[in-house]
N, C-alpha and C positions, 0 to 999 in steps of 0.2 A: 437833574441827571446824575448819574454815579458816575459815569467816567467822561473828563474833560479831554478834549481834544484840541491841537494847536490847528488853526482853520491856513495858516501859511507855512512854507515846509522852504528852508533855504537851499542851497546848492548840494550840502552835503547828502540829504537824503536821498536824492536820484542815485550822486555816484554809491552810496551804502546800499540804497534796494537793488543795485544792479550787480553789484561787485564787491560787495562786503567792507571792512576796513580796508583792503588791500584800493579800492576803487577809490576813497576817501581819501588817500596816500596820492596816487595815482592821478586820479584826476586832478584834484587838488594840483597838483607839480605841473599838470601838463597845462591846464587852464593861468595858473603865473607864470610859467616862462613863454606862452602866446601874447600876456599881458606885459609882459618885461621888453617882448621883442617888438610889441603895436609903441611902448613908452618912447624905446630909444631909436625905433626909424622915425621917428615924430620929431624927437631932439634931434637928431643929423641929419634929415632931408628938411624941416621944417614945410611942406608942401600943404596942400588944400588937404590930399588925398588921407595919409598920416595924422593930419590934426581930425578932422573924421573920424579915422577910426578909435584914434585916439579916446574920444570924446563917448565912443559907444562903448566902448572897453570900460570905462570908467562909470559910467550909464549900467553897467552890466555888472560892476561891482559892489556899486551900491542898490543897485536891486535885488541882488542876489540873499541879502537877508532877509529878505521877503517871500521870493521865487525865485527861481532859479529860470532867467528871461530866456537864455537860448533856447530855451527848447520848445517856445512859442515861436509862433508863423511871424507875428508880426517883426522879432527882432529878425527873423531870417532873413524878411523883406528890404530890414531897414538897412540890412550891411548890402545885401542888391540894388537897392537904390542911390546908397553912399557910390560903391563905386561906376555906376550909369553915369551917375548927374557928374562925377569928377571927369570921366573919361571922356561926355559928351565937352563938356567945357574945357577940357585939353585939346581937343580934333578945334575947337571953332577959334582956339584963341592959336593954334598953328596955321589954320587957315587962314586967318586976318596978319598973319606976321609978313613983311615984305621977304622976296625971296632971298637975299645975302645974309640975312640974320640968325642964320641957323648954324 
């Protein structure tokens, strides 16, 4: 073949084909200070919830050299489901708690 092409395209490409340098700037900024604020509600709540998202944020960073995961169904899913299964497990473990404990 005469022209090579890269077959995986990272994060920056989306924000560039959509919105030029300025999107790359932009997104860029808005995507770390999401990830700065999922770090440090993680560090000062220490909670199920936080470590979760934590954990996808960071999931999403290092995938991101690859592809650029949010903008597939299944990461969508997976932060819906992070916060299901925490919220479901917060109601049942408030429900088993004796009533003065709160």
């Amino acid at each position: 073949p005469k022209n090579w092409y890269n077959a995986y395209v990272s994060c920056f490409y989306y924000f560039y084909l959509d919105f030029g340098v300025a999107g790359v700037i932009l997104g860029s900024f808005v995507f770390g200070k999401g990830a700065t604020a999922v770090y440090r509600a993680m560090k000062k709540r220490d909670d199920l919830l936080s470590t979760v998202l934590y954990l996808i944020v960071l999931q999403v960073v290092v995938d991101s050299f690859i592809r650029w995961q949010l903008g597939t169904f299944t990461y969508v899913m997976e932060l819906l489901l992070a916060f299901l299964c925490v919220r479901r497990k917060r109601k049942k473990r408030k429900a088993a708690a004796p009533r003065g404990s709160e």
